[in-house]
Each structure stands twice: as C-alpha cells, then as structure tokens.
PLY file of the C-alpha trace (Angstrom):
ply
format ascii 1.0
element vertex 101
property float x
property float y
property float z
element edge 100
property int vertex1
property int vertex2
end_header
140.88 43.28 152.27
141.93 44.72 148.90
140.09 45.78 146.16
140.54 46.85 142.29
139.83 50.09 141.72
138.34 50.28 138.04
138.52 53.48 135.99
138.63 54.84 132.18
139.65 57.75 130.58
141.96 59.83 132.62
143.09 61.67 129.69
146.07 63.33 131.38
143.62 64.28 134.27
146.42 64.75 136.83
144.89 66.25 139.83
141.28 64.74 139.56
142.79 61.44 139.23
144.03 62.29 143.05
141.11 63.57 144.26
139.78 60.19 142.88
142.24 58.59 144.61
141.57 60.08 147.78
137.68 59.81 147.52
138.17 55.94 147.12
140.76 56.07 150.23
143.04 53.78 148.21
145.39 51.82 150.08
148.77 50.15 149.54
146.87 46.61 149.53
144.51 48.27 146.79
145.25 48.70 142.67
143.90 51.17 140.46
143.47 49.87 136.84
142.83 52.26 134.13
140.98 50.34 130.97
142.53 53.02 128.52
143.25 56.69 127.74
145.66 58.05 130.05
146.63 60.87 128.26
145.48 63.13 125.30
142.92 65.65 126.52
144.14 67.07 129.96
147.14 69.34 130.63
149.02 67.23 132.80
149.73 63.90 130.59
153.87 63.35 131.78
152.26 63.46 135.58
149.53 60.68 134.91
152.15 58.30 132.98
154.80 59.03 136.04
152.18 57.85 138.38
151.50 55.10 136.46
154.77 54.47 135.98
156.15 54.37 139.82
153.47 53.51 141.89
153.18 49.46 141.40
149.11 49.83 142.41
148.65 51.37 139.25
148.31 49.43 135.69
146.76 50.59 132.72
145.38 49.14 129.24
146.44 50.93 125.96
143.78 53.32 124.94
142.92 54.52 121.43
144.46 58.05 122.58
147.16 56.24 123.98
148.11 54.13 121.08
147.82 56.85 118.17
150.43 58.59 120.20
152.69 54.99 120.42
152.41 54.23 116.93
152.87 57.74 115.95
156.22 57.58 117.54
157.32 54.12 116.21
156.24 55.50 112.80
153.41 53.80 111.81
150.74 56.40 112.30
152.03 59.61 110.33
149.06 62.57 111.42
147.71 63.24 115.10
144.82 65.41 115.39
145.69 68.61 117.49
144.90 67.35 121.19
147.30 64.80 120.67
149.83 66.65 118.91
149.84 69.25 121.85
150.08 65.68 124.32
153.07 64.50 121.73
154.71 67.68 122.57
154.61 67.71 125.85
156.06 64.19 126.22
158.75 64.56 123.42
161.89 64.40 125.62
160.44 61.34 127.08
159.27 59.36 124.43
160.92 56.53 124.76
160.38 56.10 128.09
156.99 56.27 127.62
156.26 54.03 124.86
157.85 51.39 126.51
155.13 51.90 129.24
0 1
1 2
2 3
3 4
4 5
5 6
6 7
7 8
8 9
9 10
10 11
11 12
12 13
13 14
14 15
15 16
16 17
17 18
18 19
19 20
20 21
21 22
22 23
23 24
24 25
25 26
26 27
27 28
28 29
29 30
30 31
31 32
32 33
33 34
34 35
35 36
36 37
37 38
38 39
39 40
40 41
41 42
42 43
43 44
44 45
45 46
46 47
47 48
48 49
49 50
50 51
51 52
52 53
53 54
54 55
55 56
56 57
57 58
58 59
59 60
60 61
61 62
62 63
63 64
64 65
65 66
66 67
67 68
68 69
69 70
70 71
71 72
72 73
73 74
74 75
75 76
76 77
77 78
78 79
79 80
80 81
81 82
82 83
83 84
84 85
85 86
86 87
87 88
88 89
89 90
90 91
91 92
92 93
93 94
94 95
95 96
96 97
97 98
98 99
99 100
C-alpha cells in the first residue's frame, strides 16, 4: 500500500529531511510532498532541490521563500532579505535550473 508523505518547510534542511525520510521508512511505492519552503534557512538548499529534483517520489509546492528567490531571479522582485540572499548565492550557477523546478 502507498501512502503520501505530507511535510512543510524544509528550508534547505538537507540531512534532517533524511532522517525524516528514514523515520517514515519511505518506500519506492510512497511520495513525499512538500507544501512549500524548500530552501532559504538551512545550509544545504542545492541538496534539497537535487532531491527534489531526481527522485520522482518527491514534489513540492512553491513556498513564499521559494518564490521571492524565483521572482528575484526573473526580475520582478529586486531586494532579498539576507537568509535568502546567502540561499541566492549558493544556487547562482544553477539558477536556471532551478527556477524551472
């Protein structure tokens, strides 16, 4: 039997979103949805949106966090307040990559 695994906030939470993982047991008949905020706050931001990004049990919703940083890089949104300028940063060389996500 599968089941949805629902979380929020991961906030570039790399390695307690796989203990999470783990805790839960997910499995490959399982999917992990995120209702926003994958990245901002925590220090490993690219590592959460790779996940994301690979793994096909994994799905997100845009975020507040998580769209300040989009439109920010489309242009629309000129300021970012420190925690995501340090997250901008870190993601630079793969911007576009991850906007598209």
């Amino acid at each position: 039997m599968s089941r949805t695994i629902v979380v929020g906030d991961v906030h570039g939470c790399y390695d307690e979103l796989l203990a999470l993982v783990e805790r839960v047991a997910l499995k490959e008949s399982d999917r992990l949805v995120c209702v926003g905020d994958l990245v901002v706050k925590g220090e490993k931001n690219r590592e959460v949106l790779d996940l994301f990004m690979r793994d096909a049990r994994f799905s997100s919703v845009l975020g507040n966090h998580d769209r300040a940083l989009v439109e920010h890089w489309k242009g629309a949104r000129a300021e970012l307040k420190p925690a995501q300028e340090r997250c901008r940063a870190e993601l630079e060389d793969g911007r576009e990559r991850y906007a598209a996500f």
